[in-house]
N, C-alpha and C positions, 0 to 999 in steps of 0.2 A: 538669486534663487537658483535650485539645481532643483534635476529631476530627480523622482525617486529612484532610491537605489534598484535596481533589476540584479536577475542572475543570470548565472551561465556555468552550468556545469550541477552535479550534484553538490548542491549545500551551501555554496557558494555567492555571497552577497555583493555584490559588486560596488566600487567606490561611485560616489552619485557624478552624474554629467552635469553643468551647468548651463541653463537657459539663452539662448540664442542673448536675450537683452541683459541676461548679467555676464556674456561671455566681453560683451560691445562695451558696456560700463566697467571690464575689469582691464580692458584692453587701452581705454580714453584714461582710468586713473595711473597703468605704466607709461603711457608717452605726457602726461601732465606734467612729470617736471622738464622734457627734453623740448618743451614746443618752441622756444626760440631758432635751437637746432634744425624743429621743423620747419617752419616757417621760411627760415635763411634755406635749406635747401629746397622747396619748394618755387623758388620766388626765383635762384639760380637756373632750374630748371625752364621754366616761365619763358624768363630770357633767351635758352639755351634752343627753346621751340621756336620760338618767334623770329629770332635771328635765321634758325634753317628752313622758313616758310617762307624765304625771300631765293630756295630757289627755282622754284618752278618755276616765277614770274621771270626771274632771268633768263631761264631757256628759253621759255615762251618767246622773250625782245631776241635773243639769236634766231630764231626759227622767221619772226617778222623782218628779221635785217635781210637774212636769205634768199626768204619768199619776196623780199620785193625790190632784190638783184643788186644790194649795197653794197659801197666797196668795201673789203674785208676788212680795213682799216677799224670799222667801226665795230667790230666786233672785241677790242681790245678792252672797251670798257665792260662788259657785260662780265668776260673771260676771268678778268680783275677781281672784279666783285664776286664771282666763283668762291675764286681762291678764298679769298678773306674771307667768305662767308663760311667756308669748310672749315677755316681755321680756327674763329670765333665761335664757331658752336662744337666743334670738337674739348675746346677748351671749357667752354662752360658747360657742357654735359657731364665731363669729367668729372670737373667740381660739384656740380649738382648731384652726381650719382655717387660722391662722395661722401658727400652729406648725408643721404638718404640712407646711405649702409651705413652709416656713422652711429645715426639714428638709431638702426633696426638692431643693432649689434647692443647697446646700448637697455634698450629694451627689451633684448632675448637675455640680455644677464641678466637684468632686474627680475624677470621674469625665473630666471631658472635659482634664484636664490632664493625666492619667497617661495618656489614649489619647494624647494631642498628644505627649508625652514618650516614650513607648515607640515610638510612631510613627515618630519619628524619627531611632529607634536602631534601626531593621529594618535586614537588612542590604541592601546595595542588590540584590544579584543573585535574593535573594527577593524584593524589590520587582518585580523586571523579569518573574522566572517570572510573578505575579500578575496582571503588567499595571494603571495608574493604576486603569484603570474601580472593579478591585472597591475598592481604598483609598478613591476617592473616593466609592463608593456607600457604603460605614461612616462616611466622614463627615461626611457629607450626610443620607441618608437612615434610616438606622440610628441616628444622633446625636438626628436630629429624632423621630423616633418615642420613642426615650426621653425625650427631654425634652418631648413633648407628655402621657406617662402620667405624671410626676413630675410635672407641673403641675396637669393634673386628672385622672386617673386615682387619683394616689395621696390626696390627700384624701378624694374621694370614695369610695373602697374603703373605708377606715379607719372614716370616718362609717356607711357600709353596715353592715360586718358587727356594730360595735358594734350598731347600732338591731337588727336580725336580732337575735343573742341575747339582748338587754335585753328587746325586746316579746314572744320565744319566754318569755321567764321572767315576764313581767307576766302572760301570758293562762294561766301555769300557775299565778297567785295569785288568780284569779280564780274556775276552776274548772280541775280538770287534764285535764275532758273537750274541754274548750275549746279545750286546747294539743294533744292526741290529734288534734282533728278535723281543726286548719290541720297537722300532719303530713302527713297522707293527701298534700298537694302533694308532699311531699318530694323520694319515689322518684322523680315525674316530672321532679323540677329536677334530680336527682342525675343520673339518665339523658340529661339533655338536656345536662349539663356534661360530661359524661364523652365522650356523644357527638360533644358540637363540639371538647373540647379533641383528643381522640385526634388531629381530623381537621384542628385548626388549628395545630397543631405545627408539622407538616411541609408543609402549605400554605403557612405566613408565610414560613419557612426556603427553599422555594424561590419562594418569589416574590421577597426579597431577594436570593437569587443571581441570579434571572433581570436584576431590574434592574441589576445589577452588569453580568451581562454586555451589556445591552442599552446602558448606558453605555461604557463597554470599547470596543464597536463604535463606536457615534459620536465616539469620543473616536480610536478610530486613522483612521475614514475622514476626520474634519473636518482632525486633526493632517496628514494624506498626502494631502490634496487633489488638491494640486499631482502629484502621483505618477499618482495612481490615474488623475487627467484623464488623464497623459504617456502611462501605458499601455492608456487605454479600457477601464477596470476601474467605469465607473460603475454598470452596470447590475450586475454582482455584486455590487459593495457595499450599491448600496442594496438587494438579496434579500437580503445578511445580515442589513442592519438591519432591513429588514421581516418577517424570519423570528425572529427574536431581540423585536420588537415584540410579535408575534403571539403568542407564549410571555407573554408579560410581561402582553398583556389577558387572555390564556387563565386565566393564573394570577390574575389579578384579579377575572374576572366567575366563576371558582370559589369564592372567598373571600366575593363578592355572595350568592351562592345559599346557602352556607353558612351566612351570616349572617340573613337570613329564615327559613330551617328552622330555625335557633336561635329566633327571637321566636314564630315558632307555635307550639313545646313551650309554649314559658312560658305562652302566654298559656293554652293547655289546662292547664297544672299551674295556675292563678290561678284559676281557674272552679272546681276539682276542691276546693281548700282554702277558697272562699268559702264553695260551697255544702254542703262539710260544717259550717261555721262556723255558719252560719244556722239549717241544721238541727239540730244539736245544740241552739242557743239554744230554736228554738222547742220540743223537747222536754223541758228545763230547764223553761223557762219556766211549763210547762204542769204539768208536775211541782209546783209552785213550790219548785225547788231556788236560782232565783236570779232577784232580778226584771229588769223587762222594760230598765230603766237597764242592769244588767250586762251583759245578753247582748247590749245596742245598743256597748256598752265592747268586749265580746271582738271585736263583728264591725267595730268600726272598729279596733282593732291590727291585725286581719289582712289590714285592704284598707290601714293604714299598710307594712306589708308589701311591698307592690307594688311601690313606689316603691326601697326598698333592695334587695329580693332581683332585683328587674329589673337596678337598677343594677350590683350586684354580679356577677351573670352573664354581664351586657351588658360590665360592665369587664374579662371576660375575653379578650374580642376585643381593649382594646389590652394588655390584657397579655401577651397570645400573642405578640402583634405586637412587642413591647416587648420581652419573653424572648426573642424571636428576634433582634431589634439586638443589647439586650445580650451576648449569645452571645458575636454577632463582635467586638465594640467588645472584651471579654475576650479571646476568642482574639488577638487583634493582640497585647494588652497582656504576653501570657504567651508567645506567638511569642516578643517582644521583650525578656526577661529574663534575664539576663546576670549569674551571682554575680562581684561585683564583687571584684581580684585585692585580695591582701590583704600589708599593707606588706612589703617585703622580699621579696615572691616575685617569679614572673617575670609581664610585665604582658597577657599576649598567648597564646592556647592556642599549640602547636607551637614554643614557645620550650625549651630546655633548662632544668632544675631546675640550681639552684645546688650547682655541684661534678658537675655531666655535664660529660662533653665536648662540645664545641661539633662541629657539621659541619665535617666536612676545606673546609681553606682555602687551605690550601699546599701548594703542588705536591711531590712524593714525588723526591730524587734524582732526577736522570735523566730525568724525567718532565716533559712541556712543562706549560706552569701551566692550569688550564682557563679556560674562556673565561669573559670579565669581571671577571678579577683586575686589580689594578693593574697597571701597567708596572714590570716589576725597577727599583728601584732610587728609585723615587717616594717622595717623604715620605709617610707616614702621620700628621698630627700627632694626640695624647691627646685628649681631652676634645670630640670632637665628640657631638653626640646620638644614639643610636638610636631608629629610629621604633618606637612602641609601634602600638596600633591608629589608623588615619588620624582625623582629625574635620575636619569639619567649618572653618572660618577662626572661629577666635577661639575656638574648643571646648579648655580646657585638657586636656593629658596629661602625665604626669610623662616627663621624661626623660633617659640616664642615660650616663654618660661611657662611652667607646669608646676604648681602645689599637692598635686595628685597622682597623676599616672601620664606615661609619656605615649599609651595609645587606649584609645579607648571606642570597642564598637559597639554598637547597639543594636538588636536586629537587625541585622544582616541579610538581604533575601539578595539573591543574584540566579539569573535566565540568561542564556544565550541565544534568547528565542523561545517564542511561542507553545506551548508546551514542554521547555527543556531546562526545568528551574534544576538548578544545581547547589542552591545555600538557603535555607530556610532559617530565616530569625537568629542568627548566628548572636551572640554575645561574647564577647570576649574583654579583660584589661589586662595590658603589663605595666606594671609599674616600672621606674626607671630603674636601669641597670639590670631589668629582670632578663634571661633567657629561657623562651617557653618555645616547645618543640611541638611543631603539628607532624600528630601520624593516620593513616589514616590507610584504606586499600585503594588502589587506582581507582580512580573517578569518583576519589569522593570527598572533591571540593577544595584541597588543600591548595595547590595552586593559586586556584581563583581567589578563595579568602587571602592568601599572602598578597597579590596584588592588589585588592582593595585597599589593604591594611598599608602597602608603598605606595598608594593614592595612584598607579596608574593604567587602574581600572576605579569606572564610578559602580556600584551596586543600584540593582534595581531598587530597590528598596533599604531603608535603615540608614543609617548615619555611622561617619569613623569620625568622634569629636575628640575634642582637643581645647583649652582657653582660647576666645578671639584675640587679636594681637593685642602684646602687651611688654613686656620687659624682651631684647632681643641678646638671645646668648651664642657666642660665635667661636668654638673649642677650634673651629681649623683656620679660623680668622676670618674678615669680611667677607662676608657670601661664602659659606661653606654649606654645603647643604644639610637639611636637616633628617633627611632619608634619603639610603642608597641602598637599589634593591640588586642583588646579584643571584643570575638566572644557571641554569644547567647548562646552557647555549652559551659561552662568549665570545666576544671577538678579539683577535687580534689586529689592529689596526697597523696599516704599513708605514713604516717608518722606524726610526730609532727607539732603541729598548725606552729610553728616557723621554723620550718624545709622547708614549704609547703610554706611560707613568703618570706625565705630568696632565693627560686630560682629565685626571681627580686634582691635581692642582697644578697649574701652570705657572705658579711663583716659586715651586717646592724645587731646592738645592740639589746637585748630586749627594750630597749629605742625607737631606730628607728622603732620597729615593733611597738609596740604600740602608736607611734604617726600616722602611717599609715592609723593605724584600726580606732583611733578616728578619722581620719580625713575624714572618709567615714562614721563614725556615726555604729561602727562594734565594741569597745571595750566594751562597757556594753555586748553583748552576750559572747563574746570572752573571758573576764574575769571570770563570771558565770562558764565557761567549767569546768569542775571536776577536771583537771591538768592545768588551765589555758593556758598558750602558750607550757607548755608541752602537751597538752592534744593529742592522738592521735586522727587524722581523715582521710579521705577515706573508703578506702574497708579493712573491719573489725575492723575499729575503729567508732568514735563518728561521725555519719552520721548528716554533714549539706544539711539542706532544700535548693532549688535551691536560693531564695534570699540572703542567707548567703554565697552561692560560689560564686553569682558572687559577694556581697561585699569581696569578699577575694579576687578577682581576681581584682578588683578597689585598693586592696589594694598595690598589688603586683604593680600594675599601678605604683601608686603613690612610694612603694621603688623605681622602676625602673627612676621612674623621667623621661621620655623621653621629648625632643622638641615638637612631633610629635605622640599624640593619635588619635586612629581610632576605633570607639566602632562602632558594628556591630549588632545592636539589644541586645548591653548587657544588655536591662532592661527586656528582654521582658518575660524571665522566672519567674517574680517576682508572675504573677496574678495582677489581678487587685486591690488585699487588700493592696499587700507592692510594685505598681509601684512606686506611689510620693516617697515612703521611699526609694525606689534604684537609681531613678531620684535624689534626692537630694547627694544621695554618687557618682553618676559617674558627679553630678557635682561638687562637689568639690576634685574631684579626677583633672579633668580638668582645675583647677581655675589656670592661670600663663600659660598653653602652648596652644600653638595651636593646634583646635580638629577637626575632621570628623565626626562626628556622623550620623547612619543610627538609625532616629527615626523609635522606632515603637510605641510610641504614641506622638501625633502633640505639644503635654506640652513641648517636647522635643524640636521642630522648633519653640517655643512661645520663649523659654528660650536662642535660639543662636541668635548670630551676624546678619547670613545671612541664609537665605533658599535657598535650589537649590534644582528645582521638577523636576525631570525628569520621561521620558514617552515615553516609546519604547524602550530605551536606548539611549533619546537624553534630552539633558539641555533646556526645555522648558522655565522656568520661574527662575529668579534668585533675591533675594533681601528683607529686613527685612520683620518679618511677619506681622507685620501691613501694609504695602503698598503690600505686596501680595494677603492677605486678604480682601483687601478691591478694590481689582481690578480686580475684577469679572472676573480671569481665572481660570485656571488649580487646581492652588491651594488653588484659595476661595471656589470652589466647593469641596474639599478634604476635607476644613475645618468644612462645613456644613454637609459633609456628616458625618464625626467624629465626630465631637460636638452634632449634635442633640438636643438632650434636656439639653445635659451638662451646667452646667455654662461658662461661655467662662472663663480660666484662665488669670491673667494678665500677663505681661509678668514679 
């Protein structure tokens, strides 16, 4: 379970925490497969106490050889057994705390691979409610804090509380008034842990959100610079981030003070169990219940004491700290989980079950057809794909022949929140091979429909169906995917040109990448590069201008081969010098499948099949741009106001 999502900040939904008992049950299912490892280093450690609990008893027999005026001869045995006992527990601490970090290391990569993996199956538009800041403060800061207590926190615990029990049982074989006296500390440590944890629970928990959001902020003022200047927004922003700062020391010189009220308990519960320790010896002593060697034995276990029962309570500060990371690092992971569809069914929620009917598709007698159907009389040809859920380029999805149309949606409603509907009842079909162009004025909705339509956004309402699984067709070869949606945003990932190519396919040739690149009109740059397809780029290699990423990302298209593209303003970063030149590569990236395309310039709905304007979030106007254009609605008015003085393009 997790809690529910909260906020922080204007607007801003935060990724949920996970429950104190599913952070324990997600913590026992990562060390589940390592427990042999745990166990052998547990069991090493065991030894490695037990063996150094034999030395006090040894001082103790020197202190009685002393006191009762022996010749020093006989001190040679005691001295002996020193040695070797320093030696053999040297060595199996080693080992043991070998083991322990073996363990934790082990388990913080299991750990950071399933965060990285579910991470990035979040869906996007919870990503956005969130905002970067709080993702990147989990995994950043939240990361590193686990992996600073799995480093040393966690041996050192392990080693603590063994020596704590082992020395609590030594000093009750010595005398049980012994073990009685260093109790007396107890109450005060128990009091003093109870008191810090109560108060550092929810202290770490919001001090990790605060920095979340204190990141959050710097991360949208530095992103919007350029804005915030345009508008003389400086002086507000920096008050957010100085008020969002101030929170975040607030919360941090809390946690300071916290942590010194914690070390004065102890050190009063240390004095409280010494000097009953002492005392008791000396009234043994005098009794003569036990001589003055033992009771120098009991009072050195209880000041060996010190040092674990400090440690141990002192390692509760990063384990708070640590139990609050892990939280979130789980909550992401269990956000992020998705029972996977199972052969034969359908691949995608709001799909039909096999042997439903499908959403009406065909216009009813008499009845004009709704808007986004084919044009009467258009081939439909068999075996094109249906988009299952979008991925990612080069992310395989199975997918599954079409007698019909290869996307097909049915009232559509989508919200981003509670009074914030953004698509109302949308309809839409393409048939295969079709290219339909969404235009539309800012905010109204085109986006968001493209993403439903590349599955990786669900709609609040309405269905994107498609046939349940059936005949599997594979144009890029096994597991090619059957939608690949490409956004205004891309990345260039670091590493080699051909490295950054092949994540749409990692079996595909220098051959195949290079016919790619030409085929978006990308290999004359590409070649030029100083190591050609060796050449590094990204971050700190050979920096591509934004119209060369996204031709790299048209590229990537085109290895991926998908049924089913969705380009999302991919031209739009080009500038107005290299549009046509990047219009010209995302269409022949397109040329053979069926496309979506969210123009952002109109060259774009000259060049497709069919237009569809929407406006509010609803499908106003549907059909080629010459009969839209010339039929004084919605979007002949769009088109006058675009063109202007432009030449009208032909189509």
């Amino acid at each position: 379970m997790t809690t529910p999502p909260h906020t922080a900040g204007e607007g801003a939904e935060l990724l949920p925490v996970a429950t104190a008992a599913r952070t324990r049950a997600a913590l026992r299912t990562l060390v589940r497969p390592d427990r042999g490892l745990a166990l052998t280093g547990i069991g090493v450690l065991v030894a490695a106490t037990v063996v150094g609990l034999l030395v006090q008893p040894l001082l103790g027999r020197i202190v009685d050889i002393v006191a009762d005026g022996r010749p020093a001869g006989d001190l040679t045995l005691p001295v002996v057994l020193l040695i070797a006992v320093a030696a053999v527990q040297g060595v199996t601490t080693t080992l043991g705390l070998t083991r322990v970090a073996r363990l934790g290391e082990t388990v913080l990569a299991r750990l950071r691979e399933q965060f990285v993996e579910r991470a990035l199956n979040l869906p996007a538009d919870r990503l956005e409610r969130a905002g970067s800041g709080d993702l990147t403060a989990r995994v950043t800061g939240d990361v590193a804090r686990v992996t600073e207590a799995v480093r040393s926190a966690l041996p050192e615990m392990a080693r603590s509380v063994l020596a704590i029990g082992l020395t609590l049982g030594a000093l009750a074989l010595l005398d049980v008034r012994f073990l009685l006296a260093a109790l007396l500390a107890v109450p005060v440590q128990l009091l003093t842990a109870r008191w810090y944890v109560r108060r550092a629970v929810t202290l770490y928990a919001d001090q990790r959100v605060a920095n979340g959001a204190q990141q959050q902020q710097l991360l949208e003022t530095i992103g919007g610079a350029v804005t915030v200047r345009g508008h003389r927004l400086e002086e507000r922003h920096t008050e957010r981030g100085a008020d969002r700062s101030r929170k975040a020391v607030d919360l941090t010189m809390r946690s300071v003070n916290l942590v010194l009220g914690f070390y004065g308990r102890l050190h009063i519960a240390e004095y409280i169990g010494l000097a009953a320790v002492l005392i008791a010896g000396f009234w043994l002593v005098r009794d003569g219940a036990v001589s003055i060697g033992t009771a120098t034995a009991a009072a050195l276990y209880f000041h060996s004491l010190f040092g674990p029962v400090n440690a141990a309570l002192v390692l509760l500060d990063d384990a708070q700290s640590a139990a609050a990371g892990l939280a979130r690092l789980v909550g992401v992971t269990d956000l992020a989980e998705q029972p996977e569809p199972e052969p034969g069914k359908p691949e995608a929620a709001g799909r039909p079950e096999a042997g439903e009917p499908e959403p009406a598709g065909k216009p009813e007698p008499g009845k004009p057809e709704p808007a986004g159907k084919p044009e009467p009389g258009k081939p439909e040809p068999a075996g094109k794909a249906t988009p299952g859920k979008a991925v990612p380029a080069s992310v395989p999805r199975q997918r599954v022949a079409s007698p019909e149309a290869a996307v097909s949606v049915h009232a559509v409603s989508h919200a981003y929140g509670p009074g914030r509907p953004v698509l109302h009842e949308v309809s839409l079909t393409l048939a295969p091979g079709e290219h339909v162009a969404l235009v539309g004025a800012s905010g109204a909705g085109k986006s968001t429909l493209a993403r439903i339509v590349a599955g990786v956004q669900q709609p609040t309402a309405g269905t994107v169906t498609g046939p349940t699984a059936g005949t599997v067709t594979a144009p890029a070869g096994p597991g090619g995917p059957s939608v690949v949606l490409v956004t205004q945003e891309v990345h260039v990932f670091t590493g080699t040109l051909a490295d950054d190519l092949r994540l749409a396919r990692p079996d595909a040739t220098d051959d195949d990448l290079r016919a790619a690149l030409a085929t978006v009109d990308a290999l004359d740059w590409a070649a030029a590069l100083p190591d050609g397809l060796a050449t590094v780029v990204g971050e700190g290699g050979h920096r591509l201008d934004a119209a060369r990423a996204q031709q790299l990302a048209l590229a990537r298209l085109v290895l991926a081969d998908p049924a089913l593209a969705v380009l999302d303003e991919a031209t739009a970063e080009a500038g107005s010098a290299g549009a046509r030149a990047l219009e010209r590569s995302a269409g022949a990236a397109l040329t053979g499948r069926t496309a979506l395309v969210v123009a952002h310039r109109l060259t774009q709905a000259v060049a497709a099949d069919r237009v569809v304007v929407l406006e509010a979030g609803r499908v106003v106007e549907s059909g080629p741009h010459e009969m839209l254009r010339d039929a004084d609605g919605p979007y002949a008015a769009l088109w006058r106001a675009w063109s202007g003085s432009r030449a009208a393009p032909h189509p």
